[in-house]
C-alpha positions as CSV (number, residue, x, y, z in Angstrom):
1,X,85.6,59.9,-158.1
2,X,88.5,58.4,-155.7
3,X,87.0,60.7,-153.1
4,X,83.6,59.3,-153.6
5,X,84.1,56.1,-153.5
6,X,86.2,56.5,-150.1
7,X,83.1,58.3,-148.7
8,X,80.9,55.1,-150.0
9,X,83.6,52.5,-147.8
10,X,83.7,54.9,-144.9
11,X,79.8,54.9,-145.3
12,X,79.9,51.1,-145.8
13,X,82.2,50.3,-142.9
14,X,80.2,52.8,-140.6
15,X,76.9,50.7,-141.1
16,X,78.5,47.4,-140.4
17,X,79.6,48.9,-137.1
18,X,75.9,49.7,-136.3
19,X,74.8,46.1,-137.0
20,X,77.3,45.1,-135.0
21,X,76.8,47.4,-132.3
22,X,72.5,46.9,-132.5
23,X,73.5,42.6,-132.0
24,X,75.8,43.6,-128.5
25,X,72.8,46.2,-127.6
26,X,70.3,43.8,-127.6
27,X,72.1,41.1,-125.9
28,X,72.8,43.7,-123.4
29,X,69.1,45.0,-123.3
30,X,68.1,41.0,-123.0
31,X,70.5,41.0,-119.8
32,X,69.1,43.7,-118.0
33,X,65.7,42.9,-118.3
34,X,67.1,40.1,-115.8
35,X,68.7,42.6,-113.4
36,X,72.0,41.2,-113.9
37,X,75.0,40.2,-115.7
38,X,76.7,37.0,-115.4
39,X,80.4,37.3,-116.6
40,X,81.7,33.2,-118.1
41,X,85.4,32.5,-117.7
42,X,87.4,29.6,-119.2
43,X,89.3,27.1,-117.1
44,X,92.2,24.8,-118.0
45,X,89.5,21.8,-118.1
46,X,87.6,22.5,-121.1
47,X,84.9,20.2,-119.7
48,X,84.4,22.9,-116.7
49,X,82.7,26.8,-117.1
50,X,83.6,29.5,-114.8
51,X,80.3,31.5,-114.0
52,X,80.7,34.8,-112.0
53,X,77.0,36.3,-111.2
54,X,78.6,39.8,-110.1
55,X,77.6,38.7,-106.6
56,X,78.2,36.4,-103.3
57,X,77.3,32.8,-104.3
58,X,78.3,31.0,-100.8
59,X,79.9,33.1,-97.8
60,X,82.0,30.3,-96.1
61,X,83.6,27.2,-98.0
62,X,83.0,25.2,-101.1
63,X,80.5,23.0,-102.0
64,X,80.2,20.7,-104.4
65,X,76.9,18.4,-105.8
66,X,76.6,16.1,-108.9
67,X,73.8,13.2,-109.6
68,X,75.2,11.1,-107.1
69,X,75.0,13.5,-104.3
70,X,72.5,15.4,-102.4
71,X,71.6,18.3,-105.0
72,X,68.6,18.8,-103.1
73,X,70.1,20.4,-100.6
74,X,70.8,23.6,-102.7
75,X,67.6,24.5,-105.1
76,X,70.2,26.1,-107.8
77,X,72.5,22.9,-107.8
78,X,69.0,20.9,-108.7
79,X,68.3,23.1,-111.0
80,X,71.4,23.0,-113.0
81,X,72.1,19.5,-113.1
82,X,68.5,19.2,-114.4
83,X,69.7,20.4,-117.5
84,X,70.6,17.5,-120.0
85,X,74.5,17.4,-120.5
86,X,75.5,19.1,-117.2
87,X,77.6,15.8,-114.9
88,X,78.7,18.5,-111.8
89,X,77.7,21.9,-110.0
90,X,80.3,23.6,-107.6
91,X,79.9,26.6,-105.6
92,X,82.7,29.2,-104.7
93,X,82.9,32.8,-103.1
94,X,81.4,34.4,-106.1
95,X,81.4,31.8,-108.4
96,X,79.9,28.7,-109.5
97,X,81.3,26.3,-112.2
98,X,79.2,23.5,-114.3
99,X,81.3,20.6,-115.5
100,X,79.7,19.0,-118.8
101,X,79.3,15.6,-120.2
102,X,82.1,15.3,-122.6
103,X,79.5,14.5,-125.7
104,X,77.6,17.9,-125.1
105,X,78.8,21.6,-126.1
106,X,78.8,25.0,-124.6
107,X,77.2,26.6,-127.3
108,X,74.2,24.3,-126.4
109,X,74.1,24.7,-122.7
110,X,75.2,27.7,-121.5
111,X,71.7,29.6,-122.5
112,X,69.9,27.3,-120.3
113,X,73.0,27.4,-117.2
114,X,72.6,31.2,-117.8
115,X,68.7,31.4,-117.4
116,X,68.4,29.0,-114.7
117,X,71.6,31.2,-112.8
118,X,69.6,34.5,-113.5
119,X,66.0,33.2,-112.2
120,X,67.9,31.8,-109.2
121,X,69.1,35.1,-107.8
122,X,66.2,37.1,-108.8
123,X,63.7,34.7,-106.9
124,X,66.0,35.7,-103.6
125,X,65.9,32.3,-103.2
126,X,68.9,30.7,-100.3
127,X,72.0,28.9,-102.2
128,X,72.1,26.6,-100.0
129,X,69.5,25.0,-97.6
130,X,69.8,25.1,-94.1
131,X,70.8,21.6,-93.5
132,X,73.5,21.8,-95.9
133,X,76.5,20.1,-94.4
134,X,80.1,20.2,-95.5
135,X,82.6,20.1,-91.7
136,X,85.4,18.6,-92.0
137,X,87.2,17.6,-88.4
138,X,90.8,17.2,-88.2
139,X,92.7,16.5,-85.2
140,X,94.7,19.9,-84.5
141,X,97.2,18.1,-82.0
142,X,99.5,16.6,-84.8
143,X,101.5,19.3,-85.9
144,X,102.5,17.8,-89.3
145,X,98.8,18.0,-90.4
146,X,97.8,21.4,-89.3
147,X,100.9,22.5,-91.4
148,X,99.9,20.2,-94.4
149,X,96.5,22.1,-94.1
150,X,97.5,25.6,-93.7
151,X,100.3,25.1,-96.7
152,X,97.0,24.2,-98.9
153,X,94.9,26.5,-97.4
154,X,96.9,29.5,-98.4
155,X,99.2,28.8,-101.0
156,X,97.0,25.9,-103.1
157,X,93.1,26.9,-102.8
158,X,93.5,30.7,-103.3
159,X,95.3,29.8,-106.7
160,X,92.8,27.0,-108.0
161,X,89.7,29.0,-107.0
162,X,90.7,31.6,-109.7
163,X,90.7,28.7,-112.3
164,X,87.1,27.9,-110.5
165,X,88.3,24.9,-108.8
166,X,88.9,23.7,-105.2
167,X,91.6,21.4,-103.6
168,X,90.5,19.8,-100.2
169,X,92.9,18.2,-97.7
170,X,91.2,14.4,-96.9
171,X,94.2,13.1,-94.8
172,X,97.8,12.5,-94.0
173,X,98.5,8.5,-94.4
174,X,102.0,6.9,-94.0
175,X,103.8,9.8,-95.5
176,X,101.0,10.4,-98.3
177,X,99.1,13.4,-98.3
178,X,95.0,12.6,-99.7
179,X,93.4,15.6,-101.5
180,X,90.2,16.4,-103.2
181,X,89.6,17.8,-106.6
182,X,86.9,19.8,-106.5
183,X,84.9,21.5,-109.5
184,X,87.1,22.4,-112.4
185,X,90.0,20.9,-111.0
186,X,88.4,17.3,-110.8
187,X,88.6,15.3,-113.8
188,X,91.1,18.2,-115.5
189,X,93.8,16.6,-118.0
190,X,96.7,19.0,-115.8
191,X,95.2,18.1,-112.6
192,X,98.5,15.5,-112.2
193,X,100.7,17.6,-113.5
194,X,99.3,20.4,-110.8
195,X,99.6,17.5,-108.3
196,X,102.9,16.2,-109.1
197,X,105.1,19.3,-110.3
198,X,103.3,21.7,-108.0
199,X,101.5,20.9,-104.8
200,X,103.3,17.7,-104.3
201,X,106.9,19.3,-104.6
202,X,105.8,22.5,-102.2
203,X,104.8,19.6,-99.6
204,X,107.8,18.5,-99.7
205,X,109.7,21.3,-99.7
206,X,108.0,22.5,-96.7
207,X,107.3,19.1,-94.7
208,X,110.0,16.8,-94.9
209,X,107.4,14.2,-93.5
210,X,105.2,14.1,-97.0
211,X,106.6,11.8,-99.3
212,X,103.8,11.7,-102.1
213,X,100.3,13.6,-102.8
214,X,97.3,11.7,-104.3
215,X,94.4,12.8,-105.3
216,X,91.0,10.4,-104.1
């Protein structure tokens, strides 16, 4: 009887694997009809999703595009802040991350952010469009400022692109060192704290000259 009945749990356990299993299948099935798999990854602003399409997004730089800027001059950036409840686009590497409205939820936007990803690359469509723009010119004869820069290009972007953000030296003022927040990173409730107890202290540390970092 005791064996029987641990046949029946083993029996019982083995079909609630298999439901589980056919869900994961048919997600999976649902996924490669599309040709490809979009991986999503948190970041420490829970207004901001990390999507990685498993492929090269942009091959130089960063760019950035919300409803006050020119989405139009990327098709995929349009498309996605087309969808109600989505405030920013950003473009990385191999990444993109969506920033939300702070009254809409993940569970309700991500299926359309996913689509509109998927049809994107499939189409072979261009990111960007050729007139997409984003030099910046600095004047490389003042020593202090081409160290600022390559202190943040090496030590501060690498790290924030991982959380799908960006960090983008603006200028060196009386001592003050101007940065841009950039997808996740803008608007993030540990973006001072990453300013102040991180960035602003390696400046420092590094450039006697800085004296305070503020983001713009």
């Amino acid at each position: 009887m005791i064996c029987c009945l641990l046949i029946e749990q083993q029996v019982y356990r083995k079909l609630i694997l298999l439901a589980i299993l056919d869900i994961f299948l048919y997600e999976e099935t649902l996924v490669k009809g599309k040709i490809m798999f979009i991986q999503t990854e948190e970041t420490p602003n829970p207004e901001s999703l990390k999507f990685l399409p498993g492929r090269v997004v942009i091959e130089n730089g960063t760019y950035n595009f919300t409803h006050n800027e020119k989405a139009c001059e990327s098709i995929l950036a349009e498309s996605l802040l087309a969808v109600e409840g989505v405030a920013q686009v950003f473009f990385g590497y191999d990444f993109i991350t969506v920033t939300k409205q702070t009254d809409f939820q993940w569970s309700t936007l991500k299926p359309y952010i996913l689509t509109r990803i998927m049809d994107h690359f499939i189409s072979g469509q261009p990111v960007l469009s050729e007139k997409t723009s984003q030099t910046q010119v600095f004047d490389d004869a003042d020593p202090v400022v081409n160290q600022i820069r390559e202190l943040i290009e090496t030590r501060v972007r690498p790290a924030v692109a991982m959380d799908g953000g960006d960090i983008i030296f603006n200028r060196f003022e009386d001592g003050i060192v101007f940065l841009e927040m950039r997808g996740s990173c803008s608007g993030c409730p540990s973006s001072t704290a990453t300013l102040k107890s991180g960035i602003e202290n390696m400046l420092k540390h590094y450039v006697p000259e800085v004296n305070e970092v503020r983001a713009i």
